[in-house]
Backbone bond lengths (Angstrom), bond angles and torsions (degrees), N, CA, C in turn:
res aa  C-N    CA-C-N  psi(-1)  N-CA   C-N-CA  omega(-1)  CA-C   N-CA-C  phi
1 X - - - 1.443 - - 1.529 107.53 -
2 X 1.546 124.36 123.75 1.295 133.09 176.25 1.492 104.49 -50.25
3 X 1.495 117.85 176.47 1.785 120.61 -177.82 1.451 98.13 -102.46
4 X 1.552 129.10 3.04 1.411 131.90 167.04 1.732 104.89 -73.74
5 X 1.416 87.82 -67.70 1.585 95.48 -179.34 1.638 123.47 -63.52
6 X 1.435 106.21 -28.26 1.893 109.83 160.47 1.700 101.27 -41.62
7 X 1.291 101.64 -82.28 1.570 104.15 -176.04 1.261 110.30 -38.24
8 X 1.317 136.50 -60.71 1.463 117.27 -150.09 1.622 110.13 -72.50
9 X 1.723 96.86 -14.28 1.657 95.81 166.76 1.293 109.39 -78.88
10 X 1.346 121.57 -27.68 1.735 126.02 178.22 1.768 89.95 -55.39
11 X 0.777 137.52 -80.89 1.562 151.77 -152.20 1.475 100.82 -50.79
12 X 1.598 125.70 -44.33 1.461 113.82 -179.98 1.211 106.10 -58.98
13 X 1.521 98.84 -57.81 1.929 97.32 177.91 1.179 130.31 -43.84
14 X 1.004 122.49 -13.97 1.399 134.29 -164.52 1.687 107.63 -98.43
15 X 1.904 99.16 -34.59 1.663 115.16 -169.96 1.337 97.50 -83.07
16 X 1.934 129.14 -35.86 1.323 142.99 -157.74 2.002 80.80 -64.48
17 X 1.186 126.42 -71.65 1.463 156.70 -160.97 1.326 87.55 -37.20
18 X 0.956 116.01 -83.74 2.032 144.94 -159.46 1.800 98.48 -50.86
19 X 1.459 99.53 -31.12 1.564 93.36 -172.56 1.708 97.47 -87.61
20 X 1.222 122.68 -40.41 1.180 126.21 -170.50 1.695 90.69 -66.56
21 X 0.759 146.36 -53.39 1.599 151.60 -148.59 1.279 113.57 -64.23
22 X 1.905 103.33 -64.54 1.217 114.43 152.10 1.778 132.28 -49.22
23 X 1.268 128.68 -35.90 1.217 118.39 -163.79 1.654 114.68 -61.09
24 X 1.444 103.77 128.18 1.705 115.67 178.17 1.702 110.96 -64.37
25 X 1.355 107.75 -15.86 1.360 117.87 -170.16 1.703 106.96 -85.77
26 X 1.252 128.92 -38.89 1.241 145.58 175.60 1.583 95.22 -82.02
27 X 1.442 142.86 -62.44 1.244 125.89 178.71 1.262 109.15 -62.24
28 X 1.309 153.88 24.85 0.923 159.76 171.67 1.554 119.70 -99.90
29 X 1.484 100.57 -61.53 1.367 104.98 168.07 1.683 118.42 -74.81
30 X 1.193 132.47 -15.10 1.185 134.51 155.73 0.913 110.73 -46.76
31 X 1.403 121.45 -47.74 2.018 119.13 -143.23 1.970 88.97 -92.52
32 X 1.661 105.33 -18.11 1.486 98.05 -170.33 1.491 90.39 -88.12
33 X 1.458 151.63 -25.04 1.322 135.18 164.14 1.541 120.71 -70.26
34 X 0.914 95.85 -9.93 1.525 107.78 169.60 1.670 107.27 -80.78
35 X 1.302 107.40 -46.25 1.590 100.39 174.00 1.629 126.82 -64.08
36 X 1.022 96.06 -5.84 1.931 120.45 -174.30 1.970 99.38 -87.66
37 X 1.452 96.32 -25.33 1.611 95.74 -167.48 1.149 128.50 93.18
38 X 1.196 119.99 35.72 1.459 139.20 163.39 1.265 117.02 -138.36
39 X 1.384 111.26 154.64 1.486 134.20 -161.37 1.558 104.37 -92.89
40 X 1.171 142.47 106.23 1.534 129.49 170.29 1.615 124.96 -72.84
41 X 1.217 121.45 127.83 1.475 115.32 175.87 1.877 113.64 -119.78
42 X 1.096 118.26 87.23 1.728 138.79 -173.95 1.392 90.88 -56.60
43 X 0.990 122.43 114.64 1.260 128.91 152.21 1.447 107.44 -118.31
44 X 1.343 130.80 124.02 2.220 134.64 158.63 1.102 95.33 -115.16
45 X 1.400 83.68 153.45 1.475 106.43 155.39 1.347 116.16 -125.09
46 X 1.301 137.03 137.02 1.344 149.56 177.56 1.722 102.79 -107.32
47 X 1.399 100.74 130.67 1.522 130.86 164.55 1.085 106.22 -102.37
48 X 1.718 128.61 102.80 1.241 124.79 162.74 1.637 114.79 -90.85
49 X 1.178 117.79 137.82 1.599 122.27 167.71 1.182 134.22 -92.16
50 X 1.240 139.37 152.51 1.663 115.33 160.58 1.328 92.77 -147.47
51 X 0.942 105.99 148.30 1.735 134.41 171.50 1.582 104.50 -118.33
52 X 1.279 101.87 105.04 2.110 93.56 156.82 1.061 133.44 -61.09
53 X 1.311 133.57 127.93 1.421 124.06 -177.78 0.901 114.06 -85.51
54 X 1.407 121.55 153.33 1.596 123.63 176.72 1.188 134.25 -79.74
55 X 1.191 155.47 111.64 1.052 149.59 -159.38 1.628 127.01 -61.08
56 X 1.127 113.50 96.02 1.653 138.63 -163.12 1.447 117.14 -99.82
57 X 1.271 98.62 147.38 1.927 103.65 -168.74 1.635 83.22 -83.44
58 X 1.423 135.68 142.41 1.286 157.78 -174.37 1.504 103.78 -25.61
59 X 1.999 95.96 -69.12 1.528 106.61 -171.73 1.487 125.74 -55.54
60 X 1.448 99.84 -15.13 1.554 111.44 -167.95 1.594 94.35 -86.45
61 X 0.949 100.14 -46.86 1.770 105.59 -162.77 1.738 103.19 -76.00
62 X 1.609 123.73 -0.52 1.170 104.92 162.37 2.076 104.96 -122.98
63 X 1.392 101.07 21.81 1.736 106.36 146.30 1.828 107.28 -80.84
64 X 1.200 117.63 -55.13 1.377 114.14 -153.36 1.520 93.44 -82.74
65 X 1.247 125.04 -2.69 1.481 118.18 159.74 1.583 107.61 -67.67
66 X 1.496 105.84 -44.65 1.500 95.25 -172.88 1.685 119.85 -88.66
67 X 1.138 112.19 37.49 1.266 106.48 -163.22 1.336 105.67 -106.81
68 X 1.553 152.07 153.02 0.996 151.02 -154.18 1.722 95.78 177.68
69 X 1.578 94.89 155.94 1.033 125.39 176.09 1.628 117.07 -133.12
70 X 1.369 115.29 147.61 1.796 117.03 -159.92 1.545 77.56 -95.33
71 X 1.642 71.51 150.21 2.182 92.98 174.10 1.531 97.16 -142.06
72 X 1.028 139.72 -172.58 1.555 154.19 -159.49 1.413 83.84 -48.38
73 X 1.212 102.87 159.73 1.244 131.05 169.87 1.754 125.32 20.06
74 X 1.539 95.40 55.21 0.803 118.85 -165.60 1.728 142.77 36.12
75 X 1.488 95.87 30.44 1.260 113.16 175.84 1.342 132.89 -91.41
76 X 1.281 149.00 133.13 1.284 134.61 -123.27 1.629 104.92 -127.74
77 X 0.982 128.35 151.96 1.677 125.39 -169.18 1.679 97.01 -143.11
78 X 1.391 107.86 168.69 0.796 97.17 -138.66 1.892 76.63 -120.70
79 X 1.362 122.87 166.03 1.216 100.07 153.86 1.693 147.86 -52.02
80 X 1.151 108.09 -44.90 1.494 97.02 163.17 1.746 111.37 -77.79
81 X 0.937 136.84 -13.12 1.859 114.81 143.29 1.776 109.34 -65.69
82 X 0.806 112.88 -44.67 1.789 110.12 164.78 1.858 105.11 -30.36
83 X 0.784 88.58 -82.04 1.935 115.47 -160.35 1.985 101.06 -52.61
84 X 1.375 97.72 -30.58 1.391 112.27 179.32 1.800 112.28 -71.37
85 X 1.420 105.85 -52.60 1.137 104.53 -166.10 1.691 92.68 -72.58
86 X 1.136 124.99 -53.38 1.466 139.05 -173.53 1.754 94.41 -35.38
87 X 1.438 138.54 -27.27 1.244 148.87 -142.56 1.635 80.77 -110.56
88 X 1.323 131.22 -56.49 1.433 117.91 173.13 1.825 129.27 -95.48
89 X 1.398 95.91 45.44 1.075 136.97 165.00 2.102 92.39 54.69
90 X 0.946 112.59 70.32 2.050 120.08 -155.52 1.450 80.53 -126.51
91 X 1.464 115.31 119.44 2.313 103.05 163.45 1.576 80.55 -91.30
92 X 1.516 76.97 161.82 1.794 100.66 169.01 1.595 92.96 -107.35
93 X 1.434 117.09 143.53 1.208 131.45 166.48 1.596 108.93 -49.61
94 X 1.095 107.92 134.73 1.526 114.13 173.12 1.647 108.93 91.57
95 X 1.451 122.55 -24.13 1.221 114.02 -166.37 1.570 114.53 -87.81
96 X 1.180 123.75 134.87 1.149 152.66 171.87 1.158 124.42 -34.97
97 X 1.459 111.37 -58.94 1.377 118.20 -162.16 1.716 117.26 -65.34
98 X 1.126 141.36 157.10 1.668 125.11 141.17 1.418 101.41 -123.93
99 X 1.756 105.70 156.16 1.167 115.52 -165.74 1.531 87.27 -115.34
């Protein structure tokens, strides 16, 4: 990983944090387990991913944007929800492949 792309993963982590830190909705429910008599200790963890994209002539790269595949009830995913669920070992109805 380049020291451009280190940082900009430094920076989500940093944005993932800041949002969690800040939210009135999460200090909220803290301060109400706190009223119960217990101490809260938040610990996350964030899994960031990256996939490189491949380098695509324009027109191509806005077909495989539109490309989708039907899943239950006739709802449609897209390839990277494909490739995702396939990653937590999930088949999509209809699909072909086995890993």
């Amino acid at each position: 990983m380049n020291a451009k792309l280190r940082k900009l993963v430094q920076q989500l982590g940093e944005a993932i944090h800041e949002t969690v830190s800040e939210s009135e909705h999460i200090a909220g429910v803290v301060q109400d387990i706190r009223k119960q008599g217990f101490d809260v200790l938040l610990m996350l963890e964030a899994t960031i991913g990256l996939n490189e994209l491949e380098q695509q002539p324009e027109a191509m790269l806005e077909q495989s944007h539109g490309k989708h595949e039907e899943g239950p009830e006739g709802k449609s995913f897209s390839s990277q929800d494909v490739h995702f669920l396939r990653s937590l070992r999930i088949a999509v109805q209809g699909d072909e492949r086995v890993d």
